[in-house]
C-alpha positions as CSV (number, residue, x, y, z in Angstrom):
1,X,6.8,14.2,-4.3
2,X,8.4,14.3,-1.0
3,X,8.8,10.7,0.2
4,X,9.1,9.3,3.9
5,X,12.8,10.7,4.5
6,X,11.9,14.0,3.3
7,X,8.8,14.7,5.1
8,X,10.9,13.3,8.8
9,X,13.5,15.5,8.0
10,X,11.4,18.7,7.5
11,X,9.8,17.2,10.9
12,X,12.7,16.8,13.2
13,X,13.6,20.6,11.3
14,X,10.2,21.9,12.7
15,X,11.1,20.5,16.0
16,X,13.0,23.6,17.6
17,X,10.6,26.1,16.2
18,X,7.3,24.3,17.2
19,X,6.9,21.4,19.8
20,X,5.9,22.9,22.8
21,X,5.5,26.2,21.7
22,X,2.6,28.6,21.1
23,X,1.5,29.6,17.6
24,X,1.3,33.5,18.5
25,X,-0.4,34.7,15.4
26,X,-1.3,32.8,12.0
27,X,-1.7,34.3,9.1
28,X,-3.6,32.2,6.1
29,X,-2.9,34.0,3.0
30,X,-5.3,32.6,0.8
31,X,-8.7,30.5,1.1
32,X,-7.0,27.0,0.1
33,X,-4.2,25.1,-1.7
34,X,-4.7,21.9,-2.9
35,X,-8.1,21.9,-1.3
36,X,-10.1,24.7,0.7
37,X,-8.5,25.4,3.9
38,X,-10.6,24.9,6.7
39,X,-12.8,27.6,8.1
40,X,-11.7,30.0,10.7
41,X,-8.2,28.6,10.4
42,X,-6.0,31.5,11.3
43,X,-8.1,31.9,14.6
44,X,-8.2,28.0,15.5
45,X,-4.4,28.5,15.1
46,X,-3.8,31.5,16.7
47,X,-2.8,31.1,20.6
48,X,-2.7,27.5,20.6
49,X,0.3,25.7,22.1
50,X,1.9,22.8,20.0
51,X,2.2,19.9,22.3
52,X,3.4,17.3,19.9
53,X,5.1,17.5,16.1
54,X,5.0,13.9,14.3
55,X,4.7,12.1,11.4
56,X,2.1,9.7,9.6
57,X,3.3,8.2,6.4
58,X,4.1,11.3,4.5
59,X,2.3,14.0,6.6
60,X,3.4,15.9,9.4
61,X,0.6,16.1,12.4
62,X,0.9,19.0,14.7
63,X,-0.9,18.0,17.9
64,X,-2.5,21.4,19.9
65,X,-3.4,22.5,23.0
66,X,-7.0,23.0,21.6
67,X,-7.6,19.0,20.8
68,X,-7.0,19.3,16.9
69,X,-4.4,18.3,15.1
70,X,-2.9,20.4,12.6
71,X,-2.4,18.0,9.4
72,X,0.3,18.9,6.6
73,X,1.2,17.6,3.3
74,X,4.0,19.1,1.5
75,X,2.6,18.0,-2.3
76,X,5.0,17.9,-4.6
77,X,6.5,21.8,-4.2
78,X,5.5,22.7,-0.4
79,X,8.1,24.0,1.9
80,X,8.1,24.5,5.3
81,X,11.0,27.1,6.2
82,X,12.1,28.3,9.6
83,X,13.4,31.8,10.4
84,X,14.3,34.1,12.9
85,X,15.6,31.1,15.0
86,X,19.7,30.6,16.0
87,X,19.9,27.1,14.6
88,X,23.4,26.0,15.5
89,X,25.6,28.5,14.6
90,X,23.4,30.8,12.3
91,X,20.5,32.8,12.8
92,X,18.1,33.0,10.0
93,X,16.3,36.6,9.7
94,X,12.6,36.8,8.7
95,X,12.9,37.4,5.0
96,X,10.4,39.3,3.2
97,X,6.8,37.8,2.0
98,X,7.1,36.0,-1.1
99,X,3.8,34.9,-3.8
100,X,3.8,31.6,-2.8
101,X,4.2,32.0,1.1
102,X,0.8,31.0,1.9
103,X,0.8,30.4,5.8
104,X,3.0,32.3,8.0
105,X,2.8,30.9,11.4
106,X,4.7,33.3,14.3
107,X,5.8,31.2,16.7
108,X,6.7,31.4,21.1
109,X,10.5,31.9,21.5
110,X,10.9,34.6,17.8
111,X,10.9,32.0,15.3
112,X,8.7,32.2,11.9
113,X,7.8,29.2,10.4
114,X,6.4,29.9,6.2
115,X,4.6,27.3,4.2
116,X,6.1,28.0,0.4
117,X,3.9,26.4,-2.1
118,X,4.4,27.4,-5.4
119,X,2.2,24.7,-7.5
120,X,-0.3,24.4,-4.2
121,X,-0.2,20.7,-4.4
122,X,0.1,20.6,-0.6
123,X,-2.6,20.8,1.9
124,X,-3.6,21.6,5.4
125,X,-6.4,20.5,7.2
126,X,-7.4,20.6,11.3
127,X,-9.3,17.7,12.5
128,X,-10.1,15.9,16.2
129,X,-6.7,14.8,18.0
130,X,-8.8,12.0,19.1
131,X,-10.0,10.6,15.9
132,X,-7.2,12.3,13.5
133,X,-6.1,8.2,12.3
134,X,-10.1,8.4,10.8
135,X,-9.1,11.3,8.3
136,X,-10.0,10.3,5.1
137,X,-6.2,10.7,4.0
138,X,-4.6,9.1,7.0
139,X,-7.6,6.2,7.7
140,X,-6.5,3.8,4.9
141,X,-2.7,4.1,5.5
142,X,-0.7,0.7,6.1
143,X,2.3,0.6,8.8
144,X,5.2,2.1,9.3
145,X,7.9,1.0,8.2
146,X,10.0,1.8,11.3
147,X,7.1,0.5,13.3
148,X,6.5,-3.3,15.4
149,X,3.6,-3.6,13.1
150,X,5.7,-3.7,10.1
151,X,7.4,-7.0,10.0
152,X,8.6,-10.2,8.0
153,X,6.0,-12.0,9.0
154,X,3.2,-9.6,8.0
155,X,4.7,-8.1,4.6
156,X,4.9,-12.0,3.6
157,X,0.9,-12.4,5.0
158,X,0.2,-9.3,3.2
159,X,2.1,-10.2,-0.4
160,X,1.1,-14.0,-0.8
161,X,-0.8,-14.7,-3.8
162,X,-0.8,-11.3,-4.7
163,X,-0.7,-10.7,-8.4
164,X,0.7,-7.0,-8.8
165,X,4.3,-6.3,-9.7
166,X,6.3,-5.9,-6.1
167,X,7.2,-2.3,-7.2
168,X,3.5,-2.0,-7.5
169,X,2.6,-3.2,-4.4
170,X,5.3,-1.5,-1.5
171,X,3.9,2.1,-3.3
172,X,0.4,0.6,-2.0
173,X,0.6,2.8,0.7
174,X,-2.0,0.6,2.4
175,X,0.8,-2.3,2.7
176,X,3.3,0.1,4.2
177,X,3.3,3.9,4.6
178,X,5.5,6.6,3.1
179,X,7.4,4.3,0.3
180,X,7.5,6.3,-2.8
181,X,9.1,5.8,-6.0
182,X,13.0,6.7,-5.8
183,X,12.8,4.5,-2.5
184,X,11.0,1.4,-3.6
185,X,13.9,1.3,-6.6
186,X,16.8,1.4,-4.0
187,X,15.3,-1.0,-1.9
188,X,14.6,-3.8,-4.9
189,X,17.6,-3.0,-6.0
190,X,19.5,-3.8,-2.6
191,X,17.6,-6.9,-2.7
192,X,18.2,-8.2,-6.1
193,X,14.4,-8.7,-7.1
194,X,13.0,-7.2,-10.4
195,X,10.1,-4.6,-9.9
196,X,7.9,-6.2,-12.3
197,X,8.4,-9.4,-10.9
198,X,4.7,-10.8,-9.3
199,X,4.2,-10.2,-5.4
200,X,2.6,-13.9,-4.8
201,X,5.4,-15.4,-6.9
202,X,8.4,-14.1,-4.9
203,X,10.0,-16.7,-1.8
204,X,8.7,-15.8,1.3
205,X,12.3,-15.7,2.6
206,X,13.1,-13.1,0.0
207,X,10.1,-11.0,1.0
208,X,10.8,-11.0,4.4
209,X,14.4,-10.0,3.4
210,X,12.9,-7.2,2.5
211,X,11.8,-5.7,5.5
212,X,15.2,-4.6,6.9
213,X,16.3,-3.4,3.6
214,X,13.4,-1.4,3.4
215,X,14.7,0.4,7.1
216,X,18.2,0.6,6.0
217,X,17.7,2.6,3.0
218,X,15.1,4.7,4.9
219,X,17.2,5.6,7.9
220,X,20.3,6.1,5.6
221,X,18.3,8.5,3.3
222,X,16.9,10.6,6.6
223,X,20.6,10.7,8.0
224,X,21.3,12.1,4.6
225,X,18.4,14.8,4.8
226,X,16.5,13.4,2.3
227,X,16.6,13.7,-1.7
228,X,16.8,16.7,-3.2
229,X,14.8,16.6,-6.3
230,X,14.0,19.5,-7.9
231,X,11.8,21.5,-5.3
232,X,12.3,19.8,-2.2
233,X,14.6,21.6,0.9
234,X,14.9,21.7,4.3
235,X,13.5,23.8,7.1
236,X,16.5,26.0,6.7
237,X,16.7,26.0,2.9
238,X,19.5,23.3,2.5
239,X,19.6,20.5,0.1
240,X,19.4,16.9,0.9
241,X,21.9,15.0,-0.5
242,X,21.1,11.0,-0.4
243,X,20.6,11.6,-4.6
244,X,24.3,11.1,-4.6
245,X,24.0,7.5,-3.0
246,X,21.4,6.0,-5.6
247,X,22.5,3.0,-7.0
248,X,20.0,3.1,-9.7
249,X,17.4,5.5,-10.0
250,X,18.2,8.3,-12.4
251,X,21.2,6.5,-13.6
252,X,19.8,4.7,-16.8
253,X,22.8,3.4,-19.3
254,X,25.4,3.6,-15.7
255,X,26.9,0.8,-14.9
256,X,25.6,-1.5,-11.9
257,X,27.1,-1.1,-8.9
258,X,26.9,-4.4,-7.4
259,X,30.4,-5.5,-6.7
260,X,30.5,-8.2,-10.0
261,X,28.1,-7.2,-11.8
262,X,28.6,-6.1,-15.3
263,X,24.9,-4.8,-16.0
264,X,23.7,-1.3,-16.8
265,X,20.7,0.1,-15.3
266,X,17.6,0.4,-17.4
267,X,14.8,2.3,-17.3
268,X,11.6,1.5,-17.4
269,X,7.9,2.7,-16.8
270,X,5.4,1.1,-14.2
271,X,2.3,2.4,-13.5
272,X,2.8,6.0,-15.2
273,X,6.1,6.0,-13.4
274,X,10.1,5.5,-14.0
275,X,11.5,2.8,-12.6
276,X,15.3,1.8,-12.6
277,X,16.6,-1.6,-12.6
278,X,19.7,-3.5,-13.3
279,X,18.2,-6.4,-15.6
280,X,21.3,-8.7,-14.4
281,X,21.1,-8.7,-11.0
282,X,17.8,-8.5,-10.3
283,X,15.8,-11.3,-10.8
């Protein structure tokens, strides 16, 4: 599943193509993905002018003309691939229809912008500008972690006497938004705290160390393009490579790369989920 530096990346990749340009035609190829689609959406689409292209968390938000907000979530295969626009020094053609290219979306200036969805995990929904943070996927999200509202002081508020592992508790995408698996391993990692280790029962210093770990790993990882696991690429079809800077997820039996450390990274499973650790250093 795409996390926080994935889903920015394919953002500031839609940028060219979309903000500030009008959709020209949309064309929905079939009734829903991960959910129905919502009615009329081709036509609510078509002719509207995209004034603003961000991100909540792990969803992009395409703000229009119209006064909805074109909501996007990439699930664990979805693609969103530009052509037909000179991006730096290539020009990507329109290439032919494929199965899974569900919403083509021609865009002002030539460019085409296709959402690929093979396992239709993803989803797409139109809702209110005005009241989009009241979606019922967006309305319970925590803050950003690049945000004023995410700080030492309120991750230590919002951890004290809590009784779920830490791993547990930055994937609560209520306590801070867009932190997914491979990410939250980095980051405990970088700070030397065990993912199973209580939330309540860590020093506050050490939680509030956390907060510009969490930042670094996130704006290292979107300077990197992301991770590319399995199905995840760019707008223009390229591969993130910030896999090749993990210090420990995916690499069970390695050695630890903390300078003087002689540990090996384990694996383990939280919550239904791998989790990588170096038992030594991490306390």
């Amino acid at each position: 599943m795409p996390e926080l530096p994935e889903v920015e990346t394919v953002r500031r990749g839609l940028l060219p193509a979309m903000e500030g340009r009008v959709i020209l035609r949309a064309d929905v190829r079939r009734p829903d993905l991960r959910w129905p689609l919502p009615p009329g959406m081709a036509d609510r689409l078509s002719g509207q002018r995209v004034e603003r292209l961000r991100r909540r968390s792990k969803y992009i938000l395409a703000d229009l003309a119209s006064g909805e907000t074109l909501l996007i979530h990439l699930g664990m295969s979805g693609r969103m691939l530009v052509s037909g626009q000179v991006q730096g020094r290539f020009h990507h053609d329109h290439p032919a229809p494929e199965k899974h290219d569900h919403v083509v979306l021609d865009m002002e200036g030539g460019a085409r912008v296709t959402f690929n969805d093979a396992r239709r995990f993803g989803a797409m929904d139109l809702w209110p500008t005005a009241t989009v943070d009241l979606h019922p996927l967006l309305a319970q999200l925590g803050p950003e972690p690049f945000g004023n509202d995410f700080n030492e002081d309120y991750l230590v508020a919002r951890l004290n006497g809590r009784r779920t592992p830490i791993k547990t508790s930055l994937l609560d995408q209520r306590v801070v938004a867009g932190l997914g698996n491979i990410y939250v391993c980095e980051v405990l990692h970088r700070a030397g705290i065990a993912p199973a280790r209580l939330s309540g029962a860590i020093a506050a210093r050490r939680v509030a160390g956390l907060v510009p770990i969490i930042r670094d790993v996130l704006a290292e990882a979107i300077e990197a393009g992301g991770s590319s696991l399995r199905d995840y690429r760019q707008t223009g079809g390229e591969l993130g490579y910030f896999q090749h800077n993990f210090r420990v997820y995916g690499r069970e039996g390695a050695p630890c790369p903390t300078p003087g450390c002689d540990g090996t990274i384990r694996r383990s499973v939280q919550a239904g989920r791998s989790s990588f650790h170096c038992p030594r250093c991490q306390r």
